[in-house]
KESE-210237 format. One record per residue (C-alpha): x, y, z negated. Coordinates in pm, whole numbers, plus 50000, padded with zeros to 5 digits. Layout:
<pts>
X  Y  Z .
...
</pts>
This chain:
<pts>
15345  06431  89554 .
15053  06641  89716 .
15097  06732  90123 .
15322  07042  90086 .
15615  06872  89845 .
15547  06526  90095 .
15646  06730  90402 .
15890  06958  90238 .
16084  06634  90116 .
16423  06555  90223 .
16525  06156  90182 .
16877  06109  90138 .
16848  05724  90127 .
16592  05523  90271 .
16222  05608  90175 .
15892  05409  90126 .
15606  05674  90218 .
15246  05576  90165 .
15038  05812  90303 .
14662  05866  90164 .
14407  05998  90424 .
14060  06099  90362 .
13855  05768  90442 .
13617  05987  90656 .
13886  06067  90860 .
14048  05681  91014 .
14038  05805  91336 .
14310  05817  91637 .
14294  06209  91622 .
14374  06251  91292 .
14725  06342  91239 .
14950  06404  90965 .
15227  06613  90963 .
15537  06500  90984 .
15789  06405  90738 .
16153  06550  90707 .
16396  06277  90865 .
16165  06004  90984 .
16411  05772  91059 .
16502  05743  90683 .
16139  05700  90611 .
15928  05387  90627 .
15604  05510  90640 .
15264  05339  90575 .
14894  05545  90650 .
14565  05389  90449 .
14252  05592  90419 .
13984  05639  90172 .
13848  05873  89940 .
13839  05955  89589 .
13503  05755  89483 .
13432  05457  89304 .
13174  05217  89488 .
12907  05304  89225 .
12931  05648  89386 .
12857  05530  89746 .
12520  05399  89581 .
12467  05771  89452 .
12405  05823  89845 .
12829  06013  89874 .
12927  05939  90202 .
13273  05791  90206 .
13458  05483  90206 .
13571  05334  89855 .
13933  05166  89736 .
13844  04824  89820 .
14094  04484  89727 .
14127  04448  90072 .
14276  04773  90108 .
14459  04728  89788 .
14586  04372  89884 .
14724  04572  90210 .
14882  04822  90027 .
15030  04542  89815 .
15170  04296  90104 .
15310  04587  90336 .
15519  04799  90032 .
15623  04374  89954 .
15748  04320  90337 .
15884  04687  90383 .
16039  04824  90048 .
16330  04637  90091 .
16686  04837  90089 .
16457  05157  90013 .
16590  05331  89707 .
16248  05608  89650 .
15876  05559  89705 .
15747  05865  89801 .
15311  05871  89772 .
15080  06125  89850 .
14788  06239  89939 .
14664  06675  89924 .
14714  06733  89610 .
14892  06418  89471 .
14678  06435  89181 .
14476  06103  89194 .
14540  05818  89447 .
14867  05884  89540 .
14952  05823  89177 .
14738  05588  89096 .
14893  05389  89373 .
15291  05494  89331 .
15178  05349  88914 .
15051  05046  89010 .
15314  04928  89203 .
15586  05074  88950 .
15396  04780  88776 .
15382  04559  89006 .
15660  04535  89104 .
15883  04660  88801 .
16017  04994  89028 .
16208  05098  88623 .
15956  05366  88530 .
15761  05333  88227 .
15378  05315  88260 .
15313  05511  87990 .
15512  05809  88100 .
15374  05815  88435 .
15037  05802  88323 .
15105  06085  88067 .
15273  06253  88321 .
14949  06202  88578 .
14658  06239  88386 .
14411  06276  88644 .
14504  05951  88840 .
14261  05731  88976 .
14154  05480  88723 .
13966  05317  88989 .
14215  05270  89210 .
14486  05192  88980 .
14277  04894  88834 .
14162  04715  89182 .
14539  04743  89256 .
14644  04528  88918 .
14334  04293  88960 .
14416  04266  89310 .
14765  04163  89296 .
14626  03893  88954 .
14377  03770  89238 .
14695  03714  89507 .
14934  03521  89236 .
14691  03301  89101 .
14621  02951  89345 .
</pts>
């Protein structure tokens, strides 16, 4: 979802809500605004931006999706999806990450979309992102 449909949505049953702020911007001051019925949302905030790492060495100031930040993504949706029925992602325009994100862990762990249908349907999603996530999770099953 991008920020307007995020804030605009109304869970009726318990919600996962991953939240993608702007790396530049991991501050205490930086707020989001709020979701419809909180209390029916179980909400997670990560921050980077839209760049691979070989764009940091291009001299673009930001901070890159890293498998640390995808393992996190990983464990906390692992400890906290549980008795949630949606996962609701999004970041402005809910065009890249936030997809990128809500795809990988459709295939991580088997959410009952089909991959190729959500990547059809989300053409512009963070390759990127979507790729440390799935080599990521490889790296945490394997001893």
């Amino acid at each position: 979802m991008d920020r307007t449909e995020a804030v605009e949505y109304k869970p009726l049953h318990l919600t996962y809500a991953i939240r993608i702020g702007f790396g530049g911007r991991k501050h205490p001051n930086y707020q989001f605004e709020p979701l419809k019925k909180p209390e029916l949302c179980r909400t997670h905030f990560y921050f980077f931006d839209d760049l691979e790492p070989r764009h940091l060495s291009w001299g673009i100031r930001g901070i890159s999706f890293t498998p640390e930040i995808a393992e996190e993504v990983i464990t906390d949706f692992e400890e906290g999806r549980k008795d949630c029925n949606t996962l609701l992602a999004h970041r402005s325009r809910g065009k890249n990450r936030s997809p990128a994100i809500g795809m990988a862990l459709n295939d991580i762990f088997s959410l009952g979309h089909h991959s190729a249908e959500l990547k059809s349907q989300f053409p512009a999603y963070n390759q990127w992102v979507y790729q440390v996530m799935m080599k990521t999770f490889d790296n945490m099953i394997k001893p």
